[in-house]
N, C-alpha and C positions, 0 to 999 in steps of 0.2 A: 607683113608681120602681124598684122590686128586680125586675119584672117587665120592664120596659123594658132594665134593661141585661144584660140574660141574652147582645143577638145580642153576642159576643166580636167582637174585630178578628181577621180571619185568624190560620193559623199562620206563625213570623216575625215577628211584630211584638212587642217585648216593653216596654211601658209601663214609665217610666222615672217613678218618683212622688215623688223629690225635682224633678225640673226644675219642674214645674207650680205646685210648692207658692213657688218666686219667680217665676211667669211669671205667673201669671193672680189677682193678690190680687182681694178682696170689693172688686166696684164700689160707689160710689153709686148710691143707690137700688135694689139687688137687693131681688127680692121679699120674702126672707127678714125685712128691714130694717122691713118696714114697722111701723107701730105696731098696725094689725090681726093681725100675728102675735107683739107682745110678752111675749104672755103665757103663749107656749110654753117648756116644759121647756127649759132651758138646754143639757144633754146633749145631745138631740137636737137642738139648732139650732147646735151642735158638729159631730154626726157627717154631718147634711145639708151642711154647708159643705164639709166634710174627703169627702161624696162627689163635689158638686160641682166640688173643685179638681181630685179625682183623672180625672174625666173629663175635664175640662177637661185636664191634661195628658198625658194618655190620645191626645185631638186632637191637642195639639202633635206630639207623639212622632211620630204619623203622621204628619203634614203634612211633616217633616220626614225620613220612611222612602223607601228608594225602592221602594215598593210599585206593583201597578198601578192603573191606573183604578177600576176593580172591586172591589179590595183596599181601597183608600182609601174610596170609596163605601159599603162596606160597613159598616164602621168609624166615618166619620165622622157620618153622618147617623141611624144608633140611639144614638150617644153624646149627640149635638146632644138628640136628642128628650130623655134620658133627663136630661141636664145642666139642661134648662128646663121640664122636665115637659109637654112639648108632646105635641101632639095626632102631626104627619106634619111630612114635610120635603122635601124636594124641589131640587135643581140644575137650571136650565135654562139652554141654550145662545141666545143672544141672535141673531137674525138675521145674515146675513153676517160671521161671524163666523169667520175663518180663520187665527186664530193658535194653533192645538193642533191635531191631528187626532185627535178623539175619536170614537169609534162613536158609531151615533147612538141607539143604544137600548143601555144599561147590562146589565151580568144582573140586576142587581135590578129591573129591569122585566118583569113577566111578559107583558106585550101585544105583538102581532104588532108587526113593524117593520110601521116606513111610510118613504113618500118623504118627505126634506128638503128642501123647497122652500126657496128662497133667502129668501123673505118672512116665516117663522115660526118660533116660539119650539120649542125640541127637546129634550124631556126627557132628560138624561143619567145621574139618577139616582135615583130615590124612596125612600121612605121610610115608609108608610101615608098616602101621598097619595087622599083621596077623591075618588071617579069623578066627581064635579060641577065635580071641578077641571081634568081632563086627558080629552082622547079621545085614546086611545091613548098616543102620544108627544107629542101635540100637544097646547096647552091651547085647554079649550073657549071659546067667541066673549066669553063676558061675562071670562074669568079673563085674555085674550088683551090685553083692554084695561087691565085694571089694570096689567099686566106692561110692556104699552109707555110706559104714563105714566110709571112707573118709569124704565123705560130712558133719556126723553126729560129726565126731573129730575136722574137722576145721582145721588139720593140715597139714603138708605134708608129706609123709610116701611114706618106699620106701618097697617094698613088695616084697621079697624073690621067687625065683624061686618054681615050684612045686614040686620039688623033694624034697625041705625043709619042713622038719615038723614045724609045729605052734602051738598055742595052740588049745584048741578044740572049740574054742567060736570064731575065724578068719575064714575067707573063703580062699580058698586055691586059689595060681595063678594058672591057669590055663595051661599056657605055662612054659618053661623052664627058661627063660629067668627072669633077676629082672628089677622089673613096679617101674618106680618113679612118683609117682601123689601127684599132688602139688594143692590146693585148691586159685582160683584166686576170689577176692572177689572185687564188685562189689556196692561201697554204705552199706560197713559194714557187707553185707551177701555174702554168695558162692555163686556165679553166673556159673560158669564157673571150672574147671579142666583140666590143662596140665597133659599131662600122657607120658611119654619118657618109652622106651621098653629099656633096657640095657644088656647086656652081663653079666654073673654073675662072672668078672673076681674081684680082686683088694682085699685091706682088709677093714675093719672098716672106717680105715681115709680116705680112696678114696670112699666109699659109702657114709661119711657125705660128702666132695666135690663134688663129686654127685646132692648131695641132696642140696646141698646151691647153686650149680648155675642154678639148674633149677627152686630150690624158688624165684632167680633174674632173670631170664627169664621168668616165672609167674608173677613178680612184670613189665615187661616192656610189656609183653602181657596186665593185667588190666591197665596201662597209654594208650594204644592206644586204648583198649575197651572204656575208659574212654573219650575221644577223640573222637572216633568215632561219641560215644553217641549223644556227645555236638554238632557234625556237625549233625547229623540226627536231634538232635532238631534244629538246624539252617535251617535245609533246609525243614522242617516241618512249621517252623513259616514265612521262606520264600515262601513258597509253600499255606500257607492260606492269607498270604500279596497277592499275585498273585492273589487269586481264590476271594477274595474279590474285588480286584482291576476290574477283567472281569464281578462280577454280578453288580457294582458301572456302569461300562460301557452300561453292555444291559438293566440295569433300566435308565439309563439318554438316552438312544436313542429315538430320537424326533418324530419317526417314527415307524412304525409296521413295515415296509419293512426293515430299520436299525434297528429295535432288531433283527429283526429275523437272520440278516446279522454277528452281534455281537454276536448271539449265537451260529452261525454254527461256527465261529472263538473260541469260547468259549470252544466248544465242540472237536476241531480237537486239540486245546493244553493243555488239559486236557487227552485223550487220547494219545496223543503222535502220531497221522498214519497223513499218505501226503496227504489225502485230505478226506472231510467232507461232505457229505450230510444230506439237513434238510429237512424231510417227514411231509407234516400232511393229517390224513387220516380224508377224508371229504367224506363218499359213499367209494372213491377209495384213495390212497396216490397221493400226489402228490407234488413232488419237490418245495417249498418255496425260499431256499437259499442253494448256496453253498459256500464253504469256500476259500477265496480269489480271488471272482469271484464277482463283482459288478452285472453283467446280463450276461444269460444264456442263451442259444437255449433250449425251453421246449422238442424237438423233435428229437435233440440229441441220437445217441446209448447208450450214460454212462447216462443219465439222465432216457431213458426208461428201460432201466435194471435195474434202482435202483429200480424204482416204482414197477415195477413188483416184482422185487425180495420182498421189504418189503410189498407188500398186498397179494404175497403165506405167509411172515413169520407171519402175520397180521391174516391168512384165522383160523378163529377158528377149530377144528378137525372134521371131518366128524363123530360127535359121534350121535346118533337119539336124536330127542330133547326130552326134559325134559317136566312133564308131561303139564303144563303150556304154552308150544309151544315154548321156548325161546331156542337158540343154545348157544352153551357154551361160555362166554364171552373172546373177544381176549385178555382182560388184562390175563389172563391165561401164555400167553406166557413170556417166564423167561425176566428178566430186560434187562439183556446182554450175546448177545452171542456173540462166537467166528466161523467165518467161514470161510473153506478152502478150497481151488481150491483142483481137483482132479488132481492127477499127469497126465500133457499132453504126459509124456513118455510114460507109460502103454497104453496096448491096451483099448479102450473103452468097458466096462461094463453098462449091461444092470441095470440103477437104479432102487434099489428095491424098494418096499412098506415104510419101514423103512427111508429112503432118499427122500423124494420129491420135496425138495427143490434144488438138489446138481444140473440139470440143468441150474436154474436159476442163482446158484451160480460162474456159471462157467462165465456165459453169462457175467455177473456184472465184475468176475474179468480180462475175458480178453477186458472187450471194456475201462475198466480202469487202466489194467497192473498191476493188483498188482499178490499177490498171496492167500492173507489172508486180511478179515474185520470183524469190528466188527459192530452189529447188537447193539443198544440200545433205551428204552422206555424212555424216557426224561416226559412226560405225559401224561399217558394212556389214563383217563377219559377223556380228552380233546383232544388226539389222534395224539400229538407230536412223533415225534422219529427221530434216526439220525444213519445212517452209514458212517463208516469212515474205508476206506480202511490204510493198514498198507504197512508198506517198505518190500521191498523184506527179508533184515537182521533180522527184527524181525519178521518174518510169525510165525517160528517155538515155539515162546517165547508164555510161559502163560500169555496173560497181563490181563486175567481175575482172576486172583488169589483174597484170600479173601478179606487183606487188603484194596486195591487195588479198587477192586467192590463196596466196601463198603465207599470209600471214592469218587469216581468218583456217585455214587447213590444220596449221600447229596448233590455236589454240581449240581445234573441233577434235582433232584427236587426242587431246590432253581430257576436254568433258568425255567423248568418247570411251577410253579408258574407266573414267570414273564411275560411269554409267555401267561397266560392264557387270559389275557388284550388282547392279537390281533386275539382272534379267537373269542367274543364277539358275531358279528353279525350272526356268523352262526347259533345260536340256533333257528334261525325265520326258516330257510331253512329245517333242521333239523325235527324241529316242523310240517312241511307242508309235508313236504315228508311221516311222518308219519300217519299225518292226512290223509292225501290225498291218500295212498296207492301206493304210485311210487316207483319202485323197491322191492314190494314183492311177490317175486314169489311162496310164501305157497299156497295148495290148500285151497278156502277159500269155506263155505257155503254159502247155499241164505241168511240167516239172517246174516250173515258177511257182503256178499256183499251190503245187502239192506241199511245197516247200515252206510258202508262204501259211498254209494250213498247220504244218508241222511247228513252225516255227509259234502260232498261236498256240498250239496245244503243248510246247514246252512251256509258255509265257502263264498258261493257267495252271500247269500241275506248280510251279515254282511258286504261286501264287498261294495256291492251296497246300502245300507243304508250308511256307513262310506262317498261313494261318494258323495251322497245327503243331507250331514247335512251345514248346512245353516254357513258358516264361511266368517266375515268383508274382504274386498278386501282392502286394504292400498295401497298406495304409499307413496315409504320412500325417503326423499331428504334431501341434507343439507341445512340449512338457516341460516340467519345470520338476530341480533334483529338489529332494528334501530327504535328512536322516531320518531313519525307521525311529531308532531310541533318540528323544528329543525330550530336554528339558528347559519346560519356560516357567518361568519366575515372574510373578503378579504383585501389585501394589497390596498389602492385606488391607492398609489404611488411609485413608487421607493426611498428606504432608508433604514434607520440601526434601529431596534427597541432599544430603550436608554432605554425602560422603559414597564416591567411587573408586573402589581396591583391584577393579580390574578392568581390563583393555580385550580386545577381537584378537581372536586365533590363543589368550593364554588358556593354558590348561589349568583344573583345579581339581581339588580335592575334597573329596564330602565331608562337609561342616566347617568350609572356608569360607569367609566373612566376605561377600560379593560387593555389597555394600549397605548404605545406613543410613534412615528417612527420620525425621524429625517433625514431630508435631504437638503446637504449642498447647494446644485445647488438651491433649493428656498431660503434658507434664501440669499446666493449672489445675486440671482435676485432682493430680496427683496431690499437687502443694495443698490442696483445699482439704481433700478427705484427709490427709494426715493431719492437719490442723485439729480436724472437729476429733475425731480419734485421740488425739492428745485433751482433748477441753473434757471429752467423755470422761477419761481415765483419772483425771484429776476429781470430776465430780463424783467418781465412783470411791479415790481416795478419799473423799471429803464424807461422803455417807456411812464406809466403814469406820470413818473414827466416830461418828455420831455416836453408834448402834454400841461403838465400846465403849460408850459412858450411859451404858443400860441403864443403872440405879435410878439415875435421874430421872428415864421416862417414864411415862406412862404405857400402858399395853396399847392405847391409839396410835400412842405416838411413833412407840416401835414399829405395829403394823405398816405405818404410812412409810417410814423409812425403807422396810423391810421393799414395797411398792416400787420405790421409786430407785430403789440400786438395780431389782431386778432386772426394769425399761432399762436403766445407763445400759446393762450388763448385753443385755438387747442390741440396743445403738450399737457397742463397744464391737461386737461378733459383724455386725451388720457391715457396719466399714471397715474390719479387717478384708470379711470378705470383697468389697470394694476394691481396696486397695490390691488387694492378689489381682484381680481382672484388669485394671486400669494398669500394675506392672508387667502384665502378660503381654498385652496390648502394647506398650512400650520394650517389650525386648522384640514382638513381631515384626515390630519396623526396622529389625538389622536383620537382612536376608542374607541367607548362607546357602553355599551349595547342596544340593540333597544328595547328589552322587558325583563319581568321577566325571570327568568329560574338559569338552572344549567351548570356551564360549565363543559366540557363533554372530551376536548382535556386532552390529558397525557402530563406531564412534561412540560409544557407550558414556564415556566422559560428559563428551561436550553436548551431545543428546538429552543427559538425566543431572547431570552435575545443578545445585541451586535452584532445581525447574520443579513446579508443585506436579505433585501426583495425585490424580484421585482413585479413590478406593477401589481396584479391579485393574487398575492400566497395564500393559505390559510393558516388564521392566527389560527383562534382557531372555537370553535363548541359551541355550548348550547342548551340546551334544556328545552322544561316544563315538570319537574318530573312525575307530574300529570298526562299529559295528553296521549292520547289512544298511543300504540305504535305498532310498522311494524314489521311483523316479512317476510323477504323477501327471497324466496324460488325458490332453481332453480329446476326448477321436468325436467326431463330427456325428450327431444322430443317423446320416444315412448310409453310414459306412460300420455300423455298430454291427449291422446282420451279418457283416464279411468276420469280422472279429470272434463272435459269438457261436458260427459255423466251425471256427476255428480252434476254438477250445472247445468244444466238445469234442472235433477230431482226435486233439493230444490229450490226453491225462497230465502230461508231466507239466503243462502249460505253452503258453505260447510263446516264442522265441520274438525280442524287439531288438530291433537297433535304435544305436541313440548320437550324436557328437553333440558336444555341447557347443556352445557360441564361441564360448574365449579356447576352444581347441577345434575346429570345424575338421582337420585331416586326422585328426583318431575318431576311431569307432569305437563304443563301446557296447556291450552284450547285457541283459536281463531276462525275466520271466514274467508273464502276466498269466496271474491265476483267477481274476476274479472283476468281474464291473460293479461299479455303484447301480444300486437299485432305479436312482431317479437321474434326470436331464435337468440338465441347468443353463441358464441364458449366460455363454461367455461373450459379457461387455468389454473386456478388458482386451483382449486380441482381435476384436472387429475392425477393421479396417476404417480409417474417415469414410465418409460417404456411404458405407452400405450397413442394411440393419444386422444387427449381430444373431450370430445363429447356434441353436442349440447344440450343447456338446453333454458327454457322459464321460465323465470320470473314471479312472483306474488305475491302480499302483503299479507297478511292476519292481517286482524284487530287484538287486543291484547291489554285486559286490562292491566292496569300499577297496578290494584290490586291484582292479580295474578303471579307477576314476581318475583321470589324469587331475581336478579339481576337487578339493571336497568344498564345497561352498555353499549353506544354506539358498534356497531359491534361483539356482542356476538355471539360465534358460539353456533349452535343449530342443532338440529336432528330430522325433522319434517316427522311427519305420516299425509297424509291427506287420510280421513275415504271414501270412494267411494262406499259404499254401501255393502251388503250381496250375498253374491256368492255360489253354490255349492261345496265343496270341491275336487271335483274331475275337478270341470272345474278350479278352482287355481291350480291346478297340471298340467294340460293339455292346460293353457291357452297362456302360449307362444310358444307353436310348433305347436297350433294348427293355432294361428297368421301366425309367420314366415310361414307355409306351405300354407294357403290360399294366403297368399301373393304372393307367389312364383310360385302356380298356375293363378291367375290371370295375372302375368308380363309374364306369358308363353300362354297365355290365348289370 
């Protein structure tokens, strides 16, 4: 027994030896019990039980870890032996049995995998299982039948050595030894069978104890099955949470160059290997993206070894073509491979016929270090694909197994798809190359070639027609409306506006009171100079009564009198006229309309209402609805000569188009007859970041029956029409500017 349980459970698992000791008490009839062992030391039939329980908890513990298959396996089935002094032990996977996804050969199996036929029993985990029981994974023809009677009873049966006769309708054990197989079920059905090889020692009572602890070692085997399960569904739904999360990703990239970027990342953690390349074969492969690499040296050793290696794996087979002339399509080649460096130990062998790629392959894996990559088609017809070298630790490992393929396949044609959006423009290149005959090196006929000659000289005249068809020459600028007849209204004076009579959009009539400013320094003037005007006027009454009591004076005295009414009379004239200026001044501060119209200013209330004004400010806008309106456009300094060519052509002016912003699907119509004389720097429409560039002004005339807006200051997006041009000279017409220019300044 001390030899038995030497194999430990993995590291991580750490046995818990109070749980056991209430989880699993001494059954009826355990061997220990019998009366043929009565007469053993007490002591020792102590510390036998106290190891028994502790294995036995040992189990639980596990059953209850989440350990892996392998982990569990390991652990469970030398404790099982060790617990019942058994011979071997053994799990088998019951036919059609698809509620777990288990390997199908354990590591503790040292024999070659085999195929899993749907029909037979599949060893998933042993134990010193002897070879008369098992070929390979599979149990041999006489063990085959015990196992299916089993399956067919549902029970758990413990099956007699071969030397024992049976009845004639049993299959006989095969070995000496008695088989206890216990049916672990699975969701109500037999999934699975423990099978414990036993010593055929004991009586009746120690074979049903036997037989009841390994039904409760079969019952904590299906809890971790059970278990298991439930984590494999969890890491399945986490695993499509994920895979959904990365196609969420490469569809929202804002860019071709970032999907492509989010694919190669897509594709290197989906595969599991350390680094990722994205190939699309255009004529030749060539490198897109690689995986955690923003930009790349195209000329790179690990970047030219990919390419080449995927356009030998890409080269369809040197098979003679088909009778049609076509060579066999590279989609041909399998979705995913697997490929492996050749041992740098061994001496170099000369690569056969059958090998033609394993060159390349070596090339790839030593300028990249690995040892092993896989090769995959992401989308053929569109000519995607991706290698992703693997870690040194898993070279040796099948990552292309079924499951597996089959699930990395769905989500490579989901990126695939997505990917197909960025390779769009190639079908034009594609198309010519075809047309045109570049890169086909078939021997062709004269009628091939004549054909193919004809076919270029259609491809140029349609080329040169397309250049010569007659298309409108535009200049595009922004503008901004303004009415032609506009009336603005200024502060005449300094003051506080006390008073606004009108609001945006009302209409008004000339010599309607707009509003009404207040200012304290004239009316004090006012109160002052009427003061002294009144003191004057008094002292002018006080002189003419002097002058009427003449008798009295003397002719000095008159004279002085006569003096000094004169100066009042002076003053008196002096501050009336004061007083006229100073109430002039004060009626100018009630602004009234000069003509009809609409007022045009926003918010004009809460704008001017109690806010000081100083002398010049502007107060408010109005306009005549009616009348013709400006649509005022800055065109760009080097687009002025196209404009300018243009009205000279017409007399009548030039024809613009315009939509304003708050109506972008109406067009509306004008005339430009004339430019400003000078250039000006517009700041106002410069873009952040770049320095603003000269523009030249111009009105263009504009009915007010046409405006879907009348709005002071509307932004606008005007086309003005310059005439019909050749299409090929709009293509070529500003390099061929810039470049004559450029010779004549050299010139």
């Amino acid at each position: 027994m001390d030899g038995t349980t030497s194999n430990l459970p993995p590291s991580g698992f750490q046995p818990d030896h109070n749980f056991a000791a209430t989880a699993f008490p001494p059954v009826d009839g355990w061997p220990v019990e019998n009366s043929a062992v009565a007469s053993l030391d007490t002591p020792l039939l102590r510390q036998t039980k106290s190891e028994i329980r502790t294995l036995a908890a040992e189990i639980a513990q596990l059953a209850h870890s989440p350990v892996s298959l392998d982990e569990f396996f390991a652990g469970f089935l030398p404790r099982l032996c060790a617990a019942m002094g058994a011979k071997a032990a053994a799990a088998w996977r019951c036919p059609n049995s698809d509620n777990l996804h288990l390997p199908d050969v354990a590591s503790t199996v040292p024999q070659p995998q085999l195929s899993n036929s749907a029909g037979s029993f599949v060893c998933i985990a042993e134990h010193a299982i002897p070879a008369s029981l098992r070929d390979g994974t599979v149990p041999t023809a006489g063990h085959r039948r015990i196992l299916e009677c089993v399956v067919a009873e549902g029970q758990p049966v413990l099956v007699p050595p071969g030397n024992v006769s049976l009845e004639a309708d049993r299959p006989n054990n095969p070995i000496n030894d008695a088989l206890i197989i216990v049916p672990v079920r699975i969701e109500e059905s037999v999934a699975y069978l423990l099978e414990v090889v036993q010593r055929p020692a004991g009586g009746p009572t120690a074979q049903r104890g036997y037989l009841r602890f390994v039904a409760q070692m079969a019952d904590l085997m299906s809890d971790y099955l059970r278990r298991q399960q439930l984590r494999e569904y969890a890491n399945e739904r986490s695993l499509v949470h994920r895979v959904e999360s990365l196609l969420v990703e490469v569809a929202g990239a804002s860019s071709a160059q970032q999907r492509q970027q989010r694919t190669v990342d897509a594709v290197l953690e989906l595969v599991d290997g350390e680094q990722a390349f994205l190939l699309f074969e255009s004529g030749r492969p060539r490198v897109r993206a690689v995986s955690g690499i923003a930009a790349f040296d195209p000329r790179s050793q690990s970047i030219l070894a990919a390419e080449e290696l995927v356009g030998c794996l890409l080269k369809p087979p040197a098979d003679p073509p088909t009778k049609t002339g076509k060579s066999p399509s590279p989609e041909s080649c399998p979705p995913m491979q697997t490929l492996t460096a050749s041992d740098r130990r061994q001496p170099a062998k000369p690569i056969s016929g059958s090998e033609p790629h394993q060159r390349l392959i070596d090339a790839f894996c030593q300028s990249t270090g690995c040892q092993s990559a896989i090769f995959t088609t992401i989308d053929a017809q569109a000519g995607w694909s991706a290698l992703v070298t693997l870690s040194s630790h898993g070279a040796t490992e099948d990552v292309t197994d079924e499951a597996r393929e089959a699930r990395c396949q769905q989500v490579l044609q989901s990126l695939g798809a997505i990917l197909a959006g960025t390779t769009r423009p190639a079908w034009g290149a594609t198309i010519c190359r075809k047309l045109l005959g570049i890169g086909n090196a078939q021997v062709q006929s004269r009628r091939q070639v004549a054909e193919r000659w004809l076919m270029r000289a259609a491809c140029v005249g349609l080329l040169f027609a397309v250049g010569l068809f007659p298309v409108s020459q535009n200049v595009t600028a922004t503008a901004t409306l303004h009415p032609a007849d506009k009336q603005a209204y200024y502060a005449p004076l300094a003051g506080i506006v006390t008073e606004v009579l009108v609001s945006e959009g009302e209409e008004v009539t000339a010599g309607q009171i707009l509003l009404r400013l207040t200012n304290r320094d004239l009316e004090s003037q006012l109160d002052e100079l009427q003061g002294e005007r009144l003191v004057t006027r008094e002292r002018i009454a006080e002189k003419n009564h002097q002058l009427s009591l003449g008798r009295d004076l003397t002719a000095q005295q008159s004279d002085q009198l006569e003096g000094e009414l004169q100066q009042l009379r002076i003053s008196e004239g002096s501050l009336s006229q004061q007083l006229e200026i100073v109430r002039e001044q004060i009626h100018s501060l009630v602004v009234t309309a000069a003509a009809d119209g609409k007022i045009a200013s926003w918010d004009v209330r809460n704008r001017l209402l109690n806010r000081p004004i100083r002398a010049g400010d502007l107060l408010l806008t109005s306009f005549a609805p009616e009348s013709p309106w400006a649509l005022r456009i800055a065109i760009p300094d080097h687009r002025v000569g196209l404009v300018t060519d243009a009205m000279e052509a017409s007399a009548e002016g030039v024809r613009v188009e315009f939509s304003l912003s708050s109506h972008p699907d109406q067009l509306c119509e004008g005339l430009v007859h004339r430019l400003a004389a000078q250039a000006v720097v517009d700041r106002e429409n410069a873009p952040s970041g770049t320095p603003p560039q000269h523009v030249i002004y111009t009105d263009a005339v504009v009915s007010s029956a046409v405006l879907p807006l009348k709005k002071d200051g509307a932004i606008a997006r005007a086309s003005i029409h310059c005439g019909q041009v050749p299409a090929a000279w709009l293509v070529f017409r500003d390099a061929y500017l810039a470049t004559r220019s450029s010779l004549q300044m050299l010139w």
